[in-house]
Each structure stands twice: as C-alpha cells, then as structure tokens.
KOLBATOR-37632 format. One line per 4 residues: number of its first residue (from 1); their letters; for each residue x, y, z of N, C-alpha, C, O, CB. Coordinates in Angstrom, 2 decimals, always signed. Glycine has a CB too. Layout:
REM residues N
NUM> A> X,Y,Z,X,Y,Z,X,Y,Z,X,Y,Z,X,Y,Z; ...
END
This chain:
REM residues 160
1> XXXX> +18.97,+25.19,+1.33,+20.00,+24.21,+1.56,+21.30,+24.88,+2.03,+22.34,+24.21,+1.98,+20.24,+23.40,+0.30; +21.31,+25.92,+2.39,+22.50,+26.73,+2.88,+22.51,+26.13,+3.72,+21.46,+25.66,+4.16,+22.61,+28.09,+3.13; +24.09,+25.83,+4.48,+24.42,+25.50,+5.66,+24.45,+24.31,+5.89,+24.62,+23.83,+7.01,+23.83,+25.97,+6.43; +24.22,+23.46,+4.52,+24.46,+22.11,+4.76,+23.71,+21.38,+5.92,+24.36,+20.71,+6.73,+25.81,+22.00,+4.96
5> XXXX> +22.36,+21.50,+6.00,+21.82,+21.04,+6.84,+21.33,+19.27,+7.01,+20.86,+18.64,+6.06,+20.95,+21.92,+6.81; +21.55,+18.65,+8.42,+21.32,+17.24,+8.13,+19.99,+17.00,+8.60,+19.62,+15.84,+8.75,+22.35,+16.29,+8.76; +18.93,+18.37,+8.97,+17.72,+17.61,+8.61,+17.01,+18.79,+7.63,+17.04,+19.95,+8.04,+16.74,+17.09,+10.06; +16.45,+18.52,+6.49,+15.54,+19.40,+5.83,+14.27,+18.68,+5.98,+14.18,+17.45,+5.99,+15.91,+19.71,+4.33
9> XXXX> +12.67,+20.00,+6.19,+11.54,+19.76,+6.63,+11.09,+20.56,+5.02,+11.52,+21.57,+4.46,+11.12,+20.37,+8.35; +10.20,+19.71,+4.71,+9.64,+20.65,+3.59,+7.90,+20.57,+3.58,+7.25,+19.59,+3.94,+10.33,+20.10,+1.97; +7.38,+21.77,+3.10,+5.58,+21.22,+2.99,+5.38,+21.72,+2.09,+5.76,+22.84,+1.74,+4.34,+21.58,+4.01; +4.35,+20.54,+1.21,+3.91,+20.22,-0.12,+4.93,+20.68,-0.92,+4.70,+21.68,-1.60,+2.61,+20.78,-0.52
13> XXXX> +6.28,+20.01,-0.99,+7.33,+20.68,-2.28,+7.01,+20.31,-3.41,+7.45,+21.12,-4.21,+8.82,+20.33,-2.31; +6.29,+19.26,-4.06,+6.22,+19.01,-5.33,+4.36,+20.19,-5.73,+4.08,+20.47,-6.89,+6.25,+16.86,-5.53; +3.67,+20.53,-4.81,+2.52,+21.35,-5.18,+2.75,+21.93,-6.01,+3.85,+22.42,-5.74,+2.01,+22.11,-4.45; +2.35,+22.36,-7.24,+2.33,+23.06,-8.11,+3.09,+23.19,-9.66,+3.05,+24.05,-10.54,+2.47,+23.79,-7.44
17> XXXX> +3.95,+21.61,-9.50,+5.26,+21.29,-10.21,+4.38,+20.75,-11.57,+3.29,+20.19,-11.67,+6.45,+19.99,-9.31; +5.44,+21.23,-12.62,+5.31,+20.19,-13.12,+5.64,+18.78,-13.32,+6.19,+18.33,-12.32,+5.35,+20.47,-13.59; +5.51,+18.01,-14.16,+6.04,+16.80,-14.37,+7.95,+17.01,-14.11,+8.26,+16.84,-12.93,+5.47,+16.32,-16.06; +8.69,+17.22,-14.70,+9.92,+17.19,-14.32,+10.27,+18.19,-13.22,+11.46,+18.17,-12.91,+10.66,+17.34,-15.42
21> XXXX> +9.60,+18.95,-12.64,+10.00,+19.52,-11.46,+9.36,+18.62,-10.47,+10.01,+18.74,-9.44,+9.62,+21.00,-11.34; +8.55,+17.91,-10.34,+8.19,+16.93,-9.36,+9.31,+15.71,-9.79,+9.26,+14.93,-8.84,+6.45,+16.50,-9.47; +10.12,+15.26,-10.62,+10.62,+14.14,-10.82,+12.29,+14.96,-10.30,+13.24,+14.30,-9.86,+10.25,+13.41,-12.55; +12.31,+15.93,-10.41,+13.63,+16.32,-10.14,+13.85,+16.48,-8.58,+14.93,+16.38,-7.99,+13.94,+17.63,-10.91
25> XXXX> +12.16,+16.84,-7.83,+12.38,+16.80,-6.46,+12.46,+15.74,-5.58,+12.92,+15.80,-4.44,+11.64,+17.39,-6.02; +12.02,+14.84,-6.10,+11.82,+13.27,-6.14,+13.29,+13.02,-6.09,+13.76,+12.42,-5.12,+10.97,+12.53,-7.55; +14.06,+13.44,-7.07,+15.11,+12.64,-7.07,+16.46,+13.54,-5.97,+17.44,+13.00,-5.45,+15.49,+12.39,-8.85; +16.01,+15.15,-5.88,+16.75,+15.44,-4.67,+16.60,+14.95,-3.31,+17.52,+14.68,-2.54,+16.67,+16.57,-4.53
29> XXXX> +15.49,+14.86,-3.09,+15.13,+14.07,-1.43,+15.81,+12.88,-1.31,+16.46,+12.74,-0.28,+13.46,+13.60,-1.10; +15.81,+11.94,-2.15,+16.43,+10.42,-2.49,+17.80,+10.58,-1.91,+18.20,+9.82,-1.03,+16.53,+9.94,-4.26; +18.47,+11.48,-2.35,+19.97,+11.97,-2.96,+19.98,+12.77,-1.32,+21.02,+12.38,-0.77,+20.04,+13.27,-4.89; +19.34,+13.55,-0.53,+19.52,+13.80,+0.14,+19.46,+12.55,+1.25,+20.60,+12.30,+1.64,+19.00,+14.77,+0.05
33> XXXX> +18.62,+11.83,+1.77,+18.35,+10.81,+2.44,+19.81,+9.71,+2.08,+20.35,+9.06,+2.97,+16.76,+10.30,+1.98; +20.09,+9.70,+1.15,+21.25,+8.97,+0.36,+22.40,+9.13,+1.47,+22.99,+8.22,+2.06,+21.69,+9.75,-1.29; +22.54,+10.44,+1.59,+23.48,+11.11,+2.33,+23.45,+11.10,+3.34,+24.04,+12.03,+3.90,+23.62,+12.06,+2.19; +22.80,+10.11,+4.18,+22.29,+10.33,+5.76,+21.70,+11.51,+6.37,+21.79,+11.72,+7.58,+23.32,+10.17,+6.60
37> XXXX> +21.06,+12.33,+5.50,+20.57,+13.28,+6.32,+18.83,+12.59,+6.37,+18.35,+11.63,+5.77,+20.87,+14.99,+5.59; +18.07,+13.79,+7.60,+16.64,+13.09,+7.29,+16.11,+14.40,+6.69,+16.46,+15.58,+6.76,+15.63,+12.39,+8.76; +15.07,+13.68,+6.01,+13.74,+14.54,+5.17,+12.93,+14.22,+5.71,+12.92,+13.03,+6.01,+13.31,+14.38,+3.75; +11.79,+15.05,+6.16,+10.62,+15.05,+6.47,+10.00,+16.30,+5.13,+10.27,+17.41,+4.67,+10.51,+15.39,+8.23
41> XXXX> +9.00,+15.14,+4.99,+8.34,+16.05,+3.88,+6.82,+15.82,+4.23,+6.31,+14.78,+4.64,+8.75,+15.56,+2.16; +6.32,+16.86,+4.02,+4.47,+16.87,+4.76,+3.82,+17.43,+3.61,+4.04,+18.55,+3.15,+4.02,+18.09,+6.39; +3.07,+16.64,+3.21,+2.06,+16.50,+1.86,+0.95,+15.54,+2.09,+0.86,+14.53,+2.79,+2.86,+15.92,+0.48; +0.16,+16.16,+1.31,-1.36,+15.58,+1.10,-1.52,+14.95,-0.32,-2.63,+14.90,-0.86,-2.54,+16.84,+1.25
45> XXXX> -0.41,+14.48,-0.91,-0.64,+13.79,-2.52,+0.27,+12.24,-1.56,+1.35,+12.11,-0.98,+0.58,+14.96,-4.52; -0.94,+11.32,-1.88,-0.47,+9.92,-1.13,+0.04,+9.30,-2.40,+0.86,+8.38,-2.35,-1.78,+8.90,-0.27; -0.44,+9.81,-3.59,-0.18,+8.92,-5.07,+1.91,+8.88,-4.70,+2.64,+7.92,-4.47,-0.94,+10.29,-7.18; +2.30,+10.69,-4.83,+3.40,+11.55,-4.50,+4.19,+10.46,-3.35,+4.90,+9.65,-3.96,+2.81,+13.21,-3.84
49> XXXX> +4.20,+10.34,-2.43,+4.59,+10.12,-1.33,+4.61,+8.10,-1.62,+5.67,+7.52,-1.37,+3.47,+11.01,-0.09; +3.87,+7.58,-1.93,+3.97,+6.11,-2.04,+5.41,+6.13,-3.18,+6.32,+5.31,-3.09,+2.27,+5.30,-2.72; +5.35,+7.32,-4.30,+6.69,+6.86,-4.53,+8.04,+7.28,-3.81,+9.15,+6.89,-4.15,+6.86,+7.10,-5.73; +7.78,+8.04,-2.90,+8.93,+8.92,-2.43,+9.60,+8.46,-1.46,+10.80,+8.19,-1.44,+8.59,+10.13,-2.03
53> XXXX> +8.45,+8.30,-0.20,+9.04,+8.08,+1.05,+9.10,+6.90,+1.22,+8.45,+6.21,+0.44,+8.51,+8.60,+2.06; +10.03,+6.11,+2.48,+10.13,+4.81,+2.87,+9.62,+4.72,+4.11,+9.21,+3.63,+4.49,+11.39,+4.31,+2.80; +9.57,+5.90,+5.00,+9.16,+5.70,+6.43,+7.95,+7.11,+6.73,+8.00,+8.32,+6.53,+10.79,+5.77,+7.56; +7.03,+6.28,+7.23,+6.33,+7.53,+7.02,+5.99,+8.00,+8.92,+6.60,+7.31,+9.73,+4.67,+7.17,+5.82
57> XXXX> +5.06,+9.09,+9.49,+4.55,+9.72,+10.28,+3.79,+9.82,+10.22,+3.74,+10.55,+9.23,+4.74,+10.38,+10.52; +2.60,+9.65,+10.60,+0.87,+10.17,+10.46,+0.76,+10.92,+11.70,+1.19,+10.48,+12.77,-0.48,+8.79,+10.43; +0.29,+11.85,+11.60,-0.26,+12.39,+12.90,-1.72,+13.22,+12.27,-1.88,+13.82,+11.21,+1.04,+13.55,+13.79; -2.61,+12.96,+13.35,-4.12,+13.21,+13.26,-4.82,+13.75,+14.28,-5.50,+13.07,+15.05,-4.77,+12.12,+13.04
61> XXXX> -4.70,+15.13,+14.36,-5.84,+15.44,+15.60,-4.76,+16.01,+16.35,-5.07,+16.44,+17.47,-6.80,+14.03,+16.47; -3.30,+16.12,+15.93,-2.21,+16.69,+16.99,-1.28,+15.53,+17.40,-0.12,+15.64,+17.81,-2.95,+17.33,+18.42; -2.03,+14.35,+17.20,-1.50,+13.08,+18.00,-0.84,+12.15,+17.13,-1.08,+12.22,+15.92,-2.62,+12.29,+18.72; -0.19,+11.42,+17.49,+1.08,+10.42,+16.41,+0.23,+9.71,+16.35,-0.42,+9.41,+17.36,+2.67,+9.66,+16.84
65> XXXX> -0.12,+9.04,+14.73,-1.30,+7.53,+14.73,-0.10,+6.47,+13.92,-0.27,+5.26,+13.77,-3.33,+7.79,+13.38; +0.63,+6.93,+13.65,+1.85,+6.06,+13.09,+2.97,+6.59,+12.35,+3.02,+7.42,+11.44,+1.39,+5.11,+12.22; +4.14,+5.70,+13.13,+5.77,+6.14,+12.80,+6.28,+4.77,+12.32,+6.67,+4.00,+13.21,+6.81,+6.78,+14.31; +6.35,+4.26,+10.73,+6.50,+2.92,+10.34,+7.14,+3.25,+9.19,+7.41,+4.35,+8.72,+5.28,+2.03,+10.23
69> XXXX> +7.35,+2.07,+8.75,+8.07,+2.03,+7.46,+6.58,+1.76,+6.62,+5.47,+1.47,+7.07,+9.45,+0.68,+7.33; +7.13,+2.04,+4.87,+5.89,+2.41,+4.28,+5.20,+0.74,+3.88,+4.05,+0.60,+3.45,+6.21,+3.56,+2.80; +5.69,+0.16,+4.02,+5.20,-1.57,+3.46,+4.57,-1.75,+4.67,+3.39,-2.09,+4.65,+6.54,-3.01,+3.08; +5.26,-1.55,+5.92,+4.44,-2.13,+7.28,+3.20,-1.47,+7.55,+2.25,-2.09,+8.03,+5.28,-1.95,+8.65
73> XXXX> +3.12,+0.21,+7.17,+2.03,+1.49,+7.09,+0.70,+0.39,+6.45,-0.36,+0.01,+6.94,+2.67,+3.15,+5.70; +1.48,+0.11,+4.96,+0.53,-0.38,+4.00,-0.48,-1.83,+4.35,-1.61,-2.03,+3.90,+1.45,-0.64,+2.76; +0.18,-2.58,+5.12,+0.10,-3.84,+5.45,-1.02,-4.53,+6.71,-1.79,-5.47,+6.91,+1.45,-4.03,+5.76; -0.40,-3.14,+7.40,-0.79,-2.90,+8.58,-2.73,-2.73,+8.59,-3.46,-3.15,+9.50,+0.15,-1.51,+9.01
77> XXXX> -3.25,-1.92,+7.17,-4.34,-1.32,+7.14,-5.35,-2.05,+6.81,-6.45,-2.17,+7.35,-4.29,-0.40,+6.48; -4.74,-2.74,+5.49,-5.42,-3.79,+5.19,-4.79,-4.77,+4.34,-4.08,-4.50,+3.37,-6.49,-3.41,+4.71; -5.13,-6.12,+4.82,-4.39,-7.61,+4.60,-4.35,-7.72,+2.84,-5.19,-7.49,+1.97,-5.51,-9.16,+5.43; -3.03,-8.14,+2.82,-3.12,-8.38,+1.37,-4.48,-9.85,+0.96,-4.94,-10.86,+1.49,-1.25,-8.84,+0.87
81> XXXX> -4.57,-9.21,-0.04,-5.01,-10.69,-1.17,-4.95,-11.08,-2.28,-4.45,-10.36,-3.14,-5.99,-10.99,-1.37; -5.35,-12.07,-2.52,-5.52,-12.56,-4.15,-6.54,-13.09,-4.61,-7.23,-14.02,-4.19,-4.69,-13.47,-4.59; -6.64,-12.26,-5.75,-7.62,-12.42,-6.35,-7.43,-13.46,-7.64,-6.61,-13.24,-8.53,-8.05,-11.14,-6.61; -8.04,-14.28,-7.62,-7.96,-15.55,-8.42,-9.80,-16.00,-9.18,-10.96,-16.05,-8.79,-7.28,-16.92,-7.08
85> XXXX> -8.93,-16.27,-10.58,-10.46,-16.33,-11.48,-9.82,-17.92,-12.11,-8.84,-17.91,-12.86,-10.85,-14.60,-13.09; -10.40,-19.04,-11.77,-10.22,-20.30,-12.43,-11.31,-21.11,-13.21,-12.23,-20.41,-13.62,-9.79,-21.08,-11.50; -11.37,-22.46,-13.50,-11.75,-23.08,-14.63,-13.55,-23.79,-13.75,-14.64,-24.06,-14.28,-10.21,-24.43,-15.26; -13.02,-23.86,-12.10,-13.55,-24.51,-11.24,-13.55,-23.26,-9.39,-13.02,-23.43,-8.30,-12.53,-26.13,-11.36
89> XXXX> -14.21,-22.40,-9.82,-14.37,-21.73,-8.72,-14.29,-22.62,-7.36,-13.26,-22.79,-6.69,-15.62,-21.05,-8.88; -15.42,-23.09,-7.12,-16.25,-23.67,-6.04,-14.84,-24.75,-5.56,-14.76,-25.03,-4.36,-18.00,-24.54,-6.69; -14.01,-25.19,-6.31,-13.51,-26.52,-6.23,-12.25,-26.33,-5.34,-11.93,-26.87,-4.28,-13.21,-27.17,-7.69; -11.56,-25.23,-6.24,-10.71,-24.23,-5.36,-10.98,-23.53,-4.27,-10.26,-23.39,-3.28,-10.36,-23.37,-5.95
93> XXXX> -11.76,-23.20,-4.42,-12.16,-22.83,-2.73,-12.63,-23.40,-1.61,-12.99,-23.08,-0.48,-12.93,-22.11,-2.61; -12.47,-24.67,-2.51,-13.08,-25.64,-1.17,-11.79,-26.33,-0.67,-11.73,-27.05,+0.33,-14.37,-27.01,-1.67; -10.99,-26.08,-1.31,-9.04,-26.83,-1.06,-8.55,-25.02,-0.70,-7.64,-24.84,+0.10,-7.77,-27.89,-3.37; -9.10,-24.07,-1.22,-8.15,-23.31,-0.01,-8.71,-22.80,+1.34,-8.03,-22.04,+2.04,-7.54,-22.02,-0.58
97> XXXX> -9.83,-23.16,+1.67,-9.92,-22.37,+3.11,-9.62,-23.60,+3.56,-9.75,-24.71,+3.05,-11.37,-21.54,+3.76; -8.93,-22.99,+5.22,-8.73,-23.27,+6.24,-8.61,-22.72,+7.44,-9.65,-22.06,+7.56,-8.16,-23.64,+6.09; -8.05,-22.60,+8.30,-8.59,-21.93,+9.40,-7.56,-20.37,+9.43,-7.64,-19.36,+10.12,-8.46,-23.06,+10.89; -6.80,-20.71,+8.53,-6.19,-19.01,+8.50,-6.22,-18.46,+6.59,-5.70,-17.56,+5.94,-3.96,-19.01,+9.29
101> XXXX> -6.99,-19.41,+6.37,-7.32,-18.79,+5.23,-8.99,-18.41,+4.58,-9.92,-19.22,+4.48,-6.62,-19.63,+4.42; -8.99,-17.36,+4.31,-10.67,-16.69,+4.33,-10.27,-16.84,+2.85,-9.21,-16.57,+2.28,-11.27,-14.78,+5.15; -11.77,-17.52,+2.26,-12.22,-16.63,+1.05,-13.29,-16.34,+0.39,-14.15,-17.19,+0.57,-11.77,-16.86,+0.26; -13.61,-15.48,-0.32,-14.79,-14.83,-0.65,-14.97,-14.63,-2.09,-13.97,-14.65,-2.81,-14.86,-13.61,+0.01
105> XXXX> -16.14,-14.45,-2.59,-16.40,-14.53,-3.61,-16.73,-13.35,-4.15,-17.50,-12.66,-3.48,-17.09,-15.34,-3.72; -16.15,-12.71,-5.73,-16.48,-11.27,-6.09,-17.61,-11.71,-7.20,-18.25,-12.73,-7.41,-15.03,-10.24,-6.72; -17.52,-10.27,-7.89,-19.24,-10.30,-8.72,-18.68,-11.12,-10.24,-19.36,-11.97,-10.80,-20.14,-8.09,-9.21; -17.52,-10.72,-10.65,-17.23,-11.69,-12.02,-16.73,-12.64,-11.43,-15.63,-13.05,-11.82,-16.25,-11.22,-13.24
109> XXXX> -17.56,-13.40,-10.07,-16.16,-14.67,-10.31,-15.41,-15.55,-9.85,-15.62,-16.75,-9.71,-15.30,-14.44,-10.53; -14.34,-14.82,-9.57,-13.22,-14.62,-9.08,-13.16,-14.83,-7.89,-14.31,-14.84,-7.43,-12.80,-13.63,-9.30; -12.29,-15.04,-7.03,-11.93,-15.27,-5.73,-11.36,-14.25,-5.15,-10.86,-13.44,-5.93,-11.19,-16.25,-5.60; -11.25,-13.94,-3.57,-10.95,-12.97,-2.82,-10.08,-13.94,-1.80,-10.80,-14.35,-0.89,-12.26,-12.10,-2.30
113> XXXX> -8.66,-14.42,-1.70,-8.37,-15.22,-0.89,-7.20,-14.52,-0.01,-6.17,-14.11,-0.55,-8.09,-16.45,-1.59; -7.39,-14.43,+1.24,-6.55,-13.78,+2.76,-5.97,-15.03,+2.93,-6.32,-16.19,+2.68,-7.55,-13.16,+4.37; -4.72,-14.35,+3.56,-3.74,-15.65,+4.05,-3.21,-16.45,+3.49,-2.76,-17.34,+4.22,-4.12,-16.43,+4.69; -2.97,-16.58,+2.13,-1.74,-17.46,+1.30,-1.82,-16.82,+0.87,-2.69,-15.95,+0.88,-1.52,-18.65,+0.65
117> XXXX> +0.18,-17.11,-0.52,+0.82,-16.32,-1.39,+0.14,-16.46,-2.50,-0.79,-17.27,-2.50,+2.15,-16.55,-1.55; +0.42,-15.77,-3.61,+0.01,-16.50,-4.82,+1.20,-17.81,-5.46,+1.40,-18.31,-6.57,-0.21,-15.21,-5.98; +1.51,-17.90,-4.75,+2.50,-18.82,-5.22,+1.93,-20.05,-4.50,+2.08,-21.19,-4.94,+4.10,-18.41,-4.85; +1.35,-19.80,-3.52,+0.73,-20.97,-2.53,-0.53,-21.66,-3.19,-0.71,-22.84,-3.48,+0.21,-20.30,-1.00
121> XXXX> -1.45,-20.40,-3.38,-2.66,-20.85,-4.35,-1.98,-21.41,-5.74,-1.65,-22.60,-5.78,-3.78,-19.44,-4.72; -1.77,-20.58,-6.84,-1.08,-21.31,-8.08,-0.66,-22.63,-7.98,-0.80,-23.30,-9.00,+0.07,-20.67,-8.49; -0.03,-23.32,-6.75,+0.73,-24.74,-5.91,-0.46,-26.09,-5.95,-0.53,-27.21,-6.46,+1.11,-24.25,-3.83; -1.38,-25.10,-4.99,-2.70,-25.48,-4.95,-3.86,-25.88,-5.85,-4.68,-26.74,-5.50,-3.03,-24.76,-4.48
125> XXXX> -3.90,-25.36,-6.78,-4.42,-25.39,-7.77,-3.69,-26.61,-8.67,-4.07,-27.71,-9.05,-4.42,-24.07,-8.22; -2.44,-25.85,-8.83,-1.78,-27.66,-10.34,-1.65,-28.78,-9.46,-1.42,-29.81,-10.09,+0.45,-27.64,-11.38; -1.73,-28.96,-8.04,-1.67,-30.23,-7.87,-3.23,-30.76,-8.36,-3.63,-31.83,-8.81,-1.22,-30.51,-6.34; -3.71,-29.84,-8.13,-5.48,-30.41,-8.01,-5.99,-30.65,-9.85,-6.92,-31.36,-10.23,-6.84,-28.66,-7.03
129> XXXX> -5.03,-29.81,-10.77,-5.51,-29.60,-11.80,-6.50,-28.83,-12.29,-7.21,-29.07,-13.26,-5.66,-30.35,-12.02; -6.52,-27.81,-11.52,-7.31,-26.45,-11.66,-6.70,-25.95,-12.50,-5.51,-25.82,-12.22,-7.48,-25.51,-10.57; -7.15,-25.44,-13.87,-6.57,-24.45,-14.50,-6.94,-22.63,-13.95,-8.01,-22.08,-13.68,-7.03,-24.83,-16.00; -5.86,-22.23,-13.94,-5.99,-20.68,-13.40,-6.14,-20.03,-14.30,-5.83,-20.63,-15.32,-4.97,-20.04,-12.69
133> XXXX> -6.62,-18.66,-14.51,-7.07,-17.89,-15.40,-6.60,-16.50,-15.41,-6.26,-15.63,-16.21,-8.29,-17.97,-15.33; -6.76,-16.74,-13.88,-6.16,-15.08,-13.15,-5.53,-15.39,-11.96,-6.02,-16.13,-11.11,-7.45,-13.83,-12.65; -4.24,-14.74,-11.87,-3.79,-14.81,-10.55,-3.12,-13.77,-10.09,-2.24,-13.27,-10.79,-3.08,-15.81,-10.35; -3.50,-13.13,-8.51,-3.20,-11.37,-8.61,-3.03,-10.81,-7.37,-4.08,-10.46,-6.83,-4.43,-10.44,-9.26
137> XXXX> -2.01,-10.64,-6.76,-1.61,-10.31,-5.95,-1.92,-8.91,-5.33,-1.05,-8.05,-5.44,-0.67,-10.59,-6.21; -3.08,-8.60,-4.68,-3.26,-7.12,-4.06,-3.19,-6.65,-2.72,-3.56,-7.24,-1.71,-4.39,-6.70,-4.33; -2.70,-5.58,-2.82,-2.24,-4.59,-2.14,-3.08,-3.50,-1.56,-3.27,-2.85,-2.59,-1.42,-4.14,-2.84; -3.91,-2.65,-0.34,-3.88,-1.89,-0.62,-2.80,-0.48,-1.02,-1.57,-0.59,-1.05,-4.51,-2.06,-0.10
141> XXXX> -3.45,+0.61,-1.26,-2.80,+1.49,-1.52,-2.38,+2.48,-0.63,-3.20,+2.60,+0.28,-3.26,+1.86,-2.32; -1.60,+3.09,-0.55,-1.54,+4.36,+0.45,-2.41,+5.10,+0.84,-2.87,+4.92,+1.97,-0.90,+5.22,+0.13; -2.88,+6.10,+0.04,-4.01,+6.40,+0.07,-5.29,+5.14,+0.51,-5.96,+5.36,+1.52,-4.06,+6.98,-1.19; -5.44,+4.40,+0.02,-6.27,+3.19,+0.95,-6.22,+3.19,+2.34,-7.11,+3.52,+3.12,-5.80,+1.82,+0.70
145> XXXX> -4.78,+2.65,+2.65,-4.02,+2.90,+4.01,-4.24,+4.02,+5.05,-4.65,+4.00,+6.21,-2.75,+3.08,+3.70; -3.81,+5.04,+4.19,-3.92,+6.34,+4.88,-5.61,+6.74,+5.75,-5.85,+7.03,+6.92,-3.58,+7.48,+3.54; -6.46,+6.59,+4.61,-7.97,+6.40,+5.03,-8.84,+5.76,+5.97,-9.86,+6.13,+6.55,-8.40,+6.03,+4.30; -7.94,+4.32,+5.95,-8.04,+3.60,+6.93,-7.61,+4.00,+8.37,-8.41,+4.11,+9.30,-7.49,+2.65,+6.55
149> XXXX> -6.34,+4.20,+8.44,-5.77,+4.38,+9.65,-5.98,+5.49,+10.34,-5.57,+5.49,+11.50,-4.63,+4.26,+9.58; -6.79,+6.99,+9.73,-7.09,+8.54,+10.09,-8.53,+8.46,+9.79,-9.19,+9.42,+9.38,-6.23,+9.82,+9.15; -9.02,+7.22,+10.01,-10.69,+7.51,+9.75,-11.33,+7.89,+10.88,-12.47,+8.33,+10.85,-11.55,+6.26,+9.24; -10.53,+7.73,+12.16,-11.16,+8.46,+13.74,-10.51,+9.76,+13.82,-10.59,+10.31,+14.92,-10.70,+7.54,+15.35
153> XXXX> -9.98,+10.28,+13.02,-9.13,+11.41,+13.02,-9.42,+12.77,+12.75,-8.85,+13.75,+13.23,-8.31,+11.17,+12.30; -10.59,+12.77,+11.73,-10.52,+13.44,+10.66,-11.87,+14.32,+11.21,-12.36,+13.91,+12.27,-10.51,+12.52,+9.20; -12.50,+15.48,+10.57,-13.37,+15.92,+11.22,-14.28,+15.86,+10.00,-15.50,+15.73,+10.06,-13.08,+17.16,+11.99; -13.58,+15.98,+8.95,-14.56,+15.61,+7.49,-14.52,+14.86,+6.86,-13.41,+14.37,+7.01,-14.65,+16.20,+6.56
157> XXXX> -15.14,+14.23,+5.98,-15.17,+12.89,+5.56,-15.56,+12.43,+3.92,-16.64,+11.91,+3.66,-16.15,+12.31,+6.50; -14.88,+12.60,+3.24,-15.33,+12.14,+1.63,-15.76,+10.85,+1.66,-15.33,+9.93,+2.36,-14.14,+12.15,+0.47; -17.05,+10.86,+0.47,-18.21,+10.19,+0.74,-17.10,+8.86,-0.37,-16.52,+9.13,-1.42,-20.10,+11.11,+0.16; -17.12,+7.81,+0.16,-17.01,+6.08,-0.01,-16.99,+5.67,-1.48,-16.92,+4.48,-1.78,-18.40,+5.24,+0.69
END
C-alpha cells in the first residue's frame, strides 16, 4: 500500500487466513473501494467473493465471459424461484401457471415456480384460500453462477 495507490490488484489474499485475518481483509478492501479506489481481487473461493465483491470479471480461456455487477452475474445464470409446499398442491398450480409463469413439481411436494414474487404467489394463494406451508425465495449461488457461465470454458470438469 505504499504510495497510496488508487488501484490495488491482489491474488487469492484471504488463501491461507484465518478466520479474523480473512474478516479483517474483507473489511480492508470495503474501506479501500469506500475510498474510490478500485480493487481487483482474483480468487477461486466463490463462497469468499459472494461476500466481498459487488462487481465482478470472469474471464475464461483468456477471454472476458462477464463484466457485471454481482446480483445481475447471479441472475443472469439462473432464474430465480420459489419454492412453495401448500395444503392443495395441484390447485395452486393450476392458478399459477400462465404463459410467463412455469411450474414444476419437486420430490417432497413442493412447487418449483419461475416468474412471480413470493409475494405474488402468497397473494395468490389467500385469495384462493390455499393455506401455505412453505414459502421460499431462491437464488442461485455464485458458485452456481460461476459454473454455469465458464462451463464452455474450462478444460476440466467436476463431476455434477
């Protein structure tokens, strides 16, 4: 940090940390970025980085596969859903599809519904008098994300 620099590049800084040396580096990058400078930090811990960064870079193979912010990264990979477990499966799902809404059925149950909020389904449901049981808003993960978007990228491949 000599010289007051307004961009620092770092690779894998939290590798090898412990718990408060990874929370203390965490909180210098913040503090630096705070300050208008940029950080680029290049690591292979996606757990690390979903809390850290806000804008990320992928590059794969030499080549840029994405320069986004980390919600749009995330969003981008795969569509949120909700997963919903009620009193009347079949009944609810026959009042939420429509033509931009998919849904599918999991092994306990539950519903797999693309394209409304949970606030939309939950709506949906008390007018109808569905009691809900579960209602759950998912995300993938970075690592999810990441997998997704560098799966033409990569030359090796961990098994599914």
């Amino acid at each position: 940090m000599l010289g007051d620099p307004r961009t620092v590049i770092l690779d894998e800084p939290v590798n090898g940390l412990d718990t408060e040396g990874i929370r203390w580096i965490r909180s210098l990058l913040r503090g630096l970025a705070a300050e208008g400078r940029t950080v680029f930090v290049s690591s292979h811990l996606m757990s690390e980085m979903a809390l850290t960064a806000q804008h990320l870079i992928v590059i794969g193979r030499g080549r840029l596969i994405a320069d986004t912010g980390m919600e749009e990264f995330i969003a981008g990979a795969a569509p949120s859903l909700v997963r919903v477990r009620s009193t009347d499966p079949a009944a609810l799902a026959a009042l939420l599809r429509s033509r931009d809404v998919t849904v599918s059925g999991a092994d306990d149950g539950a519903l797999a519904v693309a394209g409304v909020s949970t606030d939309q389904v939950g709506r949906i449901a008390g007018a109808a008098g569905i009691t809900l049981l579960e209602l759950t808003a998912q995300q993938a993960s970075l690592e999810e994300a990441f997998m997704d978007m560098t799966r033409d990228a990569v030359e090796f491949r961990a098994p599914t």
